[in-house]
N, C-alpha and C positions, 0 to 999 in steps of 0.2 A: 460401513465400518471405516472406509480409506477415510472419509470423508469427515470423521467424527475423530480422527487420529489427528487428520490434518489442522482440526479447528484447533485440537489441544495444545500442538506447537506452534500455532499464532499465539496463541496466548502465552506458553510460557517463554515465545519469543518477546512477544511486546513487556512482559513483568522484566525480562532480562535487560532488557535494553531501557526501562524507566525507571528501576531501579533507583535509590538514593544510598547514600552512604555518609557518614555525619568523620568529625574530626577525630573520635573516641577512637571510631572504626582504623582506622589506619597507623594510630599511635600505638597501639594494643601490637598488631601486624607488624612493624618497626621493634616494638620493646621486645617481640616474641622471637623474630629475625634475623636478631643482630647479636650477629658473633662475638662485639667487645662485651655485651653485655654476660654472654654465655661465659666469656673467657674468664671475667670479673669472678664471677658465681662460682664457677672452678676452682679459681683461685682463693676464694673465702672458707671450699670445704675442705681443700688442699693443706691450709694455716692451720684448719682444726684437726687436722690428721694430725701436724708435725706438731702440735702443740700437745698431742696425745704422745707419740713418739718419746717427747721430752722428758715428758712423764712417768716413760715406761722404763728411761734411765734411771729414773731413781731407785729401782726397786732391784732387790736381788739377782744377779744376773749370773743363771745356774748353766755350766756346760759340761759335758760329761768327753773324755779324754782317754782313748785307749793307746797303748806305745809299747812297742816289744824291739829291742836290740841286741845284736850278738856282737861281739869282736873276737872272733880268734885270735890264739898266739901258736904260729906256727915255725915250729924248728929255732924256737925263741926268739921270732922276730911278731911283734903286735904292738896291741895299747899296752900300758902299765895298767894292771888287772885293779891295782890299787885305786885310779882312779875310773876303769870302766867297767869296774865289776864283772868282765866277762862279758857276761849278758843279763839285760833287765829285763822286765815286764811289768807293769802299771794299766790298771783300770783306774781310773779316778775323777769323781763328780765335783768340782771343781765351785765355790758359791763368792762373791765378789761383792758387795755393798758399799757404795760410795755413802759419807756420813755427810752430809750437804744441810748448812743454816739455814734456817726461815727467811732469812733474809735473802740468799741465793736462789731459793725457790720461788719466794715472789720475784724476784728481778725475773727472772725467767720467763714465770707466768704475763706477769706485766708487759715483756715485748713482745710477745705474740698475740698479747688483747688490741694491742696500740697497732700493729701490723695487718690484727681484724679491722679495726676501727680507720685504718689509712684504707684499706681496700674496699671496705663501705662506702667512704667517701667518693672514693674513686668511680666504682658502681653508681653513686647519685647524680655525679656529675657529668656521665656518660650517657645515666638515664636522661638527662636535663638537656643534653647536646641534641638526642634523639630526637624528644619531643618536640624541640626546637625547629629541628630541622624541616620535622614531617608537618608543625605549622605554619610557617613561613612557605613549604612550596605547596600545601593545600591553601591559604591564604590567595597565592598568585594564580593556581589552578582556578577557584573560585570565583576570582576575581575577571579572568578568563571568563567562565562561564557567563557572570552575570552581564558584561560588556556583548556579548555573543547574545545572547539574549534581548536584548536594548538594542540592537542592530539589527537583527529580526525582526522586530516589532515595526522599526522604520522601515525597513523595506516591504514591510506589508504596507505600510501607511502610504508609502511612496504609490506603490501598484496602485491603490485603489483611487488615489489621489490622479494618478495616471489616464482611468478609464474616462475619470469626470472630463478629464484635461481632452482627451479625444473628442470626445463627444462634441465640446466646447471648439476645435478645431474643426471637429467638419463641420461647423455652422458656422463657419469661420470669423468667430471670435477673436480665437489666436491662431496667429502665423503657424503657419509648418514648420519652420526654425525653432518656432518657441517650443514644441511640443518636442522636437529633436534632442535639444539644450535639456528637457527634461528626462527625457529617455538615457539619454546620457548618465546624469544624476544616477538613477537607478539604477545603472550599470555597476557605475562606482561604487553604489552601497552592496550590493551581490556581491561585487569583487573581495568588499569589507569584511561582507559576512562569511567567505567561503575562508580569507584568511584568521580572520576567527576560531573558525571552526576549527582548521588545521592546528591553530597556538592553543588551544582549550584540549584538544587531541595530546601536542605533547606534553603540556603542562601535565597531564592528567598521566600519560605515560612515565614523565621523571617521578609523580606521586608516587605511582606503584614501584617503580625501582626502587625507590630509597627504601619503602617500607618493604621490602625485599619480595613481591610477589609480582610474581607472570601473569597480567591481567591485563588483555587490552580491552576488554568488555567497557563502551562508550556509556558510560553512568553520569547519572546527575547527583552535584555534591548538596548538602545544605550548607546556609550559611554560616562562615565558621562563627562557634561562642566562644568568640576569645576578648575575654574583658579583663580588665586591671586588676590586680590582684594584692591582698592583702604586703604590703611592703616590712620584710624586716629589718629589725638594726645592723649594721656593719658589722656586727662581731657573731651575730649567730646564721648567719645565710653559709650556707656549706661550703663558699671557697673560702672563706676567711678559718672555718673550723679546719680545713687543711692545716693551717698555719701553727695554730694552739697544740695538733696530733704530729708536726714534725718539730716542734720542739719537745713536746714529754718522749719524744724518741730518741732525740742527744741526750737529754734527760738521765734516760735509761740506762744508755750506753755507756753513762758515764759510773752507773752504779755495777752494771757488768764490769766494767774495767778493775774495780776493787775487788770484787768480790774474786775476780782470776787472780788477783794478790795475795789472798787469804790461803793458809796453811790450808791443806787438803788431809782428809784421815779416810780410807776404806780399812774395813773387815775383810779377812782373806779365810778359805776354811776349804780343804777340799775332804773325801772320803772315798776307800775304796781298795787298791789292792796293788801293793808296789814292793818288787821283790827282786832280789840277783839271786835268785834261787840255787845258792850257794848256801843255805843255813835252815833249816825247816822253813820249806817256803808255802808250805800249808798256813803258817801260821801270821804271812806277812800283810794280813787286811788290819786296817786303822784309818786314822784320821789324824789332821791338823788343821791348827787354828793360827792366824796373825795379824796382825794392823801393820798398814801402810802409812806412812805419813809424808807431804810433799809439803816443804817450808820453801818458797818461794826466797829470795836471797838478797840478789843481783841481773836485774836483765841490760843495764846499759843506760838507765832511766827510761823505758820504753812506758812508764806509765802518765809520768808527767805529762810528756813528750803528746800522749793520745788526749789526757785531758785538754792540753791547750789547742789540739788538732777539733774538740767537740764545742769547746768553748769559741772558738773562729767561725765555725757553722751556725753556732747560735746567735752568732752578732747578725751573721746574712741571713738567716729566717729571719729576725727581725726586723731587719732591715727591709726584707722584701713585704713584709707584711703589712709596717708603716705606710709602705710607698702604695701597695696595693687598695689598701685605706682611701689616703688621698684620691685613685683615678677610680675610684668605687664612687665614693660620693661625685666629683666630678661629671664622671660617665651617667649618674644618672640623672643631674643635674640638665646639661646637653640634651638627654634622648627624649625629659620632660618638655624641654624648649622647644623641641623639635616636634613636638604631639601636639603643644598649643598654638604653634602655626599651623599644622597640617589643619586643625580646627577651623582658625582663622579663616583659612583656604576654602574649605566648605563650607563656608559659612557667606563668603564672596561666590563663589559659584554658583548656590543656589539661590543667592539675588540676583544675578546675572540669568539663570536658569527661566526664573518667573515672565521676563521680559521679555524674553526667544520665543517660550511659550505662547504668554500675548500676540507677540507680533505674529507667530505661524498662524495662530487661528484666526486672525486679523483678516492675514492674508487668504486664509482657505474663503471665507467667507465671500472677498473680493474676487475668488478665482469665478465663484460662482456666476458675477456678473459682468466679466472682464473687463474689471478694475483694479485689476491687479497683474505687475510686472511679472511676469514669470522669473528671468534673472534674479528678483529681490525675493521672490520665493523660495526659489532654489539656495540663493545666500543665506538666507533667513534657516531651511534648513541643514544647512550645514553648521550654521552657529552653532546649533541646539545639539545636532551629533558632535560636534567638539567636543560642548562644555558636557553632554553626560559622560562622556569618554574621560573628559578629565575629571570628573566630580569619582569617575567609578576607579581612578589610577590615584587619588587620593585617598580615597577609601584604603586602598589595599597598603598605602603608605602610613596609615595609622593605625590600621591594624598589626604592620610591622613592628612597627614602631613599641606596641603595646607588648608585643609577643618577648620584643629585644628587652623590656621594662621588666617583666614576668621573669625570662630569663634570668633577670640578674637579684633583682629584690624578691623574688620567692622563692622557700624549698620545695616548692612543690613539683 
């Protein structure tokens, strides 16, 4: 039985530990995580509360009112009974109706869609910051990996390359120096590999921080699928749509501002029971009815004054938004340039790459019959560790590269 327990957590040891996990995995983890995002959401069901609130002014707004006062006059000293009646008593349900234009009502409505519609945005671009983030350090994690990997493989190739080289030495082929000079090598690639390892550890540590989980469980990534993506025009990608939602919001503001201009009319009407119970006061329940009305006059010209204060703001969104234009197309102008070299670059590498090749096997072939320098061996492979090192830190620079591209020319 012990033994039959024990096999089960080798195994669900080794599934834990080989594990994979792809790019979807950890943006999900991030989008699900992250407090701006939550704070966003909050904030969008918050606007529809208050835009309900708004609403709920317009309707009848009934309160009901109880009030009882005495004043005594004593030794003919008090109120004047004339105006305090002695003493009062009132019950009264009190009903209030603001009479409010179609047009006040839409203004209204309109700033809190446009308030939803800025907070959406906000929300997209938050998401966008996210996913951004969490590719760009799975991208470098990955890239980690795959470098760690390719340095493993040489250091096995090394060892084995190693035993032949012995063997070769005690039949003394090659020198004891030569065989040293090589062991050496080897060291150094161990030494690569273990640093490696170590940077592939934190890379893979900052992944799970940012996506906000406690996991240091040593997993293998796959490679990320992050390819180019459908490019849109300058005026519909969501930071430019900022620009078009903060000005129908001066917009707005400017149609609130009149409408606080506009003569105001409420219904007034209360019912109930109000008496100085001074005259049959059995009999003093009733009702009233009346209209309110506020004609605005004179405030100091405080209206003008606000339009030209909405109309200054409108010239700087536009402003900003021209200029944002400009380093939009610019910007992705640059980050294209910068991907067709990184190409370039791979493109020289991996002809450079075929040669190293040649010459290592060249040389393996020559080890065989000690025709071959060990030093130009040993040089020979360290080229080939260079150039995949650098073929594999170009990689991950044009994969960046793509990620920064996505970032700005998709909504996605």
């Amino acid at each position: 039985m012990k033994s039959t327990f024990f096999f089960i957590l080798v195994l669900f040891s080794v599934k834990s530990f080989s594990q994979e996990k792809d790019l979807r995995f950890y943006m999900e983890k991030a989008q699900t995580n992250s407090p701006l995002l939550k704070d966003l959401s909050n904030q969008i069901k918050s606007n529809s509360i208050d835009s309900l609130l708004n609403k709920a002014n317009y309707k009848p707004q009934i309160a009901g009112n109880l009030n009882a006062n005495y004043a005594p006059v004593l030794n003919g000293f008090g109120y004047d009974t004339a105006l305090s009646n002695g003493q009062t008593i009132s019950g009264l349900v009190g009903v209030n109706k603001k009479i409010i234009g179609k047009n006040q009502v839409n203004s209204q409505a309109e700033s809190f869609q446009l308030l939803k519609e800025s907070l959406v945005l906000n929300k997209k671009i938050a998401s966008k910051d996210v996913n951004k983030l969490i590719t760009a350090q799975y991208i470098t994690a990955s890239g980690s990996a795959e470098q760690l990997d390719y340095n493993q493989k040489m250091a096995s190739l090394l060892k084995d390359e190693a035993t032949i080289l012995k063997k070769l030495t005690q039949n003394s082929i090659y020198k004891q120096t030569d065989y040293l000079v090589f062991l050496s090598t080897i060291k150094q690639q161990e030494l690569q590999v273990l640093q490696l390892k170590q940077q592939y550890q934190n890379d893979l540590g900052l992944l799970n921080y940012l996506s906000g989980e406690a996991d240091t469980t040593f997993v293998n990534l796959k490679k990320p699928d992050v390819t180019l993506k459908t490019i849109q025009s300058a005026d519909k990608i969501v930071f430019a749509k900022q620009f078009e939602v903060d000005s129908l919001k001066i917009i707005n503001q400017n149609k609130l501002i009149d409408n606080a201009y506009k003569p105001s009319l409420s219904l007034l009407g209360d019912a109930g029971y109000l008496s100085s119970l001074t005259y049959e006061a059995h009999k003093n329940f009733g009702f009233s009815v009346g209209l309110g009305l506020s004609v605005p006059i004179y405030d100091g010209n405080k209206k003008s004054l606000q339009h030209q204060k909405n109309e200054t703001a409108l010239a700087t969104n536009l402003a900003y938004k021209a200029n944002f234009n400009k380093q939009y197309q610019q910007q992705l102008l640059i980050l294209n340039q910068k991907l067709k070299q990184a190409v370039a670059i791979e493109n020289q590498l991996q002809s450079q790459l075929q040669i190293v090749d040649a010459l290592i096997e060249a040389n393996k072939k020559l080890l065989l019959t000690g025709d071959a320098q060990i030093t130009d061996f040993v040089i020979a492979i360290g080229n080939v560790i260079t150039i995949n090192n650098s073929i594999s830190q170009n990689k991950i620079n044009k994969l960046q590269l793509i990620n920064e591209i996505n970032y700005w020319s998709s909504n996605e």
